[in-house]
C-alpha positions as CSV (number, residue, x, y, z in Angstrom):
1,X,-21.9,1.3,-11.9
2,X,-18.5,0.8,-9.9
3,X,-16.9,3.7,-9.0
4,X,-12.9,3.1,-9.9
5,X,-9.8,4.4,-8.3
6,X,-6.2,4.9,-9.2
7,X,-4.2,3.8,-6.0
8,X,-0.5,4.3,-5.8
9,X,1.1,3.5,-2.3
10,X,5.0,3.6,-0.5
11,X,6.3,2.2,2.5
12,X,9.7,3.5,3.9
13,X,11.8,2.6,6.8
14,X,15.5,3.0,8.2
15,X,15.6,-0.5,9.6
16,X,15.6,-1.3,13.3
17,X,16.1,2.3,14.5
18,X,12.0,2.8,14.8
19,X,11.4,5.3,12.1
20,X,8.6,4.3,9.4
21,X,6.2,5.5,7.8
22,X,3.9,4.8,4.9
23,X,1.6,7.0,2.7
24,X,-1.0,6.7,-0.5
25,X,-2.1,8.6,-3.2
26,X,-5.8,7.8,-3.7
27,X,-7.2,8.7,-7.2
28,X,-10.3,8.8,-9.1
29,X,-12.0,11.3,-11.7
30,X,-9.6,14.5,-12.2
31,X,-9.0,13.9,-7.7
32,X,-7.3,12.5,-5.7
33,X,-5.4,13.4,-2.5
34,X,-2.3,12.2,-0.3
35,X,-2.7,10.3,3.2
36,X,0.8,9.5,4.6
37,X,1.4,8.1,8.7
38,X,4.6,7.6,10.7
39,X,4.5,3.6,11.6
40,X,4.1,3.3,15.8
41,X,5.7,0.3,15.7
42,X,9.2,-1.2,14.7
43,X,9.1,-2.5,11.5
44,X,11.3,-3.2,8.3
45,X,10.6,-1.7,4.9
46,X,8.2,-4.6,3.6
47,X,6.4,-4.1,6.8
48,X,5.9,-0.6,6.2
49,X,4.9,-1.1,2.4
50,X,2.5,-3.7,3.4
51,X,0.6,-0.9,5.6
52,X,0.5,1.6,2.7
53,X,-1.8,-0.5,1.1
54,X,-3.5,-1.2,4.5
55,X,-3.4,2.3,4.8
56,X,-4.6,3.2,1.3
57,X,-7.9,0.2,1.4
58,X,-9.4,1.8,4.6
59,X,-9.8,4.8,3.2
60,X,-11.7,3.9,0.2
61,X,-15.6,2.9,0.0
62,X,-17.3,-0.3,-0.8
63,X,-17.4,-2.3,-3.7
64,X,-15.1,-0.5,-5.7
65,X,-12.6,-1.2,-8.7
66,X,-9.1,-0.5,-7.8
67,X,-5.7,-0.1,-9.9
68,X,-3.2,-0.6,-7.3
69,X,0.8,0.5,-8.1
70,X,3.4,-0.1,-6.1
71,X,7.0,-0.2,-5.9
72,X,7.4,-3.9,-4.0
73,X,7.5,-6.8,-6.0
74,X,6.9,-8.1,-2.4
75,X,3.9,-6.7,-1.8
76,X,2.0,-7.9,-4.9
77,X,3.7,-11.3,-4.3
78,X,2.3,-11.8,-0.7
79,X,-1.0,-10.7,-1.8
80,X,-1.5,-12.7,-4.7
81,X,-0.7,-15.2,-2.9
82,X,2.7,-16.2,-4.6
83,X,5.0,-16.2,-2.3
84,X,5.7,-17.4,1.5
85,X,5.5,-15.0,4.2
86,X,7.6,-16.1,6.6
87,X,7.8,-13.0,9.1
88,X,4.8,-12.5,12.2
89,X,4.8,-9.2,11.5
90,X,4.3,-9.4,7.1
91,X,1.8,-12.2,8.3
92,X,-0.2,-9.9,10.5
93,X,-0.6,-7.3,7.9
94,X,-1.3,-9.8,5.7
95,X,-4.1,-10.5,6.9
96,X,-5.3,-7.3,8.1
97,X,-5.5,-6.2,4.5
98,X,-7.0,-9.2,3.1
99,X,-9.6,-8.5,6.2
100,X,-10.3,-5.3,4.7
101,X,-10.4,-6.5,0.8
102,X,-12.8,-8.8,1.6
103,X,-15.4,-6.7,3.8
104,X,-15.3,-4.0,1.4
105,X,-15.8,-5.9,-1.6
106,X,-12.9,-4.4,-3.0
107,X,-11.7,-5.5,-6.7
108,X,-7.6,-5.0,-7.0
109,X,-5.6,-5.0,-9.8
110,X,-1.9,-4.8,-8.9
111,X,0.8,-3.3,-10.9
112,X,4.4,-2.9,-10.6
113,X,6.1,0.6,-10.7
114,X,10.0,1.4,-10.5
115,X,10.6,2.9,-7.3
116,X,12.8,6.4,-7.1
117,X,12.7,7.0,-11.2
118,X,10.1,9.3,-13.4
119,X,6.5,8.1,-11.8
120,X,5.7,11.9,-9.9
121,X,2.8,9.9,-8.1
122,X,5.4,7.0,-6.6
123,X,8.0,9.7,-5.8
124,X,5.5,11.4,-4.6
125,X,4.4,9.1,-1.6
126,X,7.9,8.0,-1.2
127,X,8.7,11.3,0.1
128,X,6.1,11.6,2.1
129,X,6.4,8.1,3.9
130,X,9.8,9.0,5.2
């Protein structure tokens, strides 16, 4: 049986003044538990919201099920493969997560979630990715 997992993830960054961060919330049965990192590298906000997910699918195990929320329209557009990513940076991590996706056998389900309003798992990792 595939084990399934409740993924919410948040990317946050003040533009080109080198603070970012992103962070996850990884859930399954009555667990879960918080995984946030400061960005080493420059970035913009889509950047950073594109490694939460990065972020969020190395920590989980093989062939799993995943329900995967985030605030970035972006982000599930670029994965789904719906819209052009025209940055080197959004097309590296890109393709680091679809790396990962694919070696794990990982099966996503992406759903949109309004960012800063009454979701207490979103709010949640946007705090923490700042």
């Amino acid at each position: 049986m595939t084990a399934h997992y409740t993924v919410y993830t948040d990317g946050s960054s003040t533009g080109r003044t080198g603070k970012a961060g992103c962070a996850a919330i990884i859930v399954t049965g009555n667990s879960g538990y918080l995984i946030a990192r400061p960005l080493t590298f420059e970035c913009g906000n889509n950047v950073a919201e594109l490694a939460a997910v990065y972020l969020a699918l190395q920590e989980l195990p093989d062939n799993v099920s995943i329900v995967l929320y985030t605030d970035s329209n972006n982000v599930i557009q670029w994965l789904t493969d719906n819209f052009r990513r025209n940055k080197p940076q959004i097309d590296m991590m890109y393709k680091k997560i679809k790396k990962v996706w694919k070696d794990k056998n990982l099966t996503i389900l992406f759903r949109w979630v309004k960012g800063h309003s009454s979701n207490k798992y979103n709010n949640l990792c946007d705090l923490a990715a700042k």
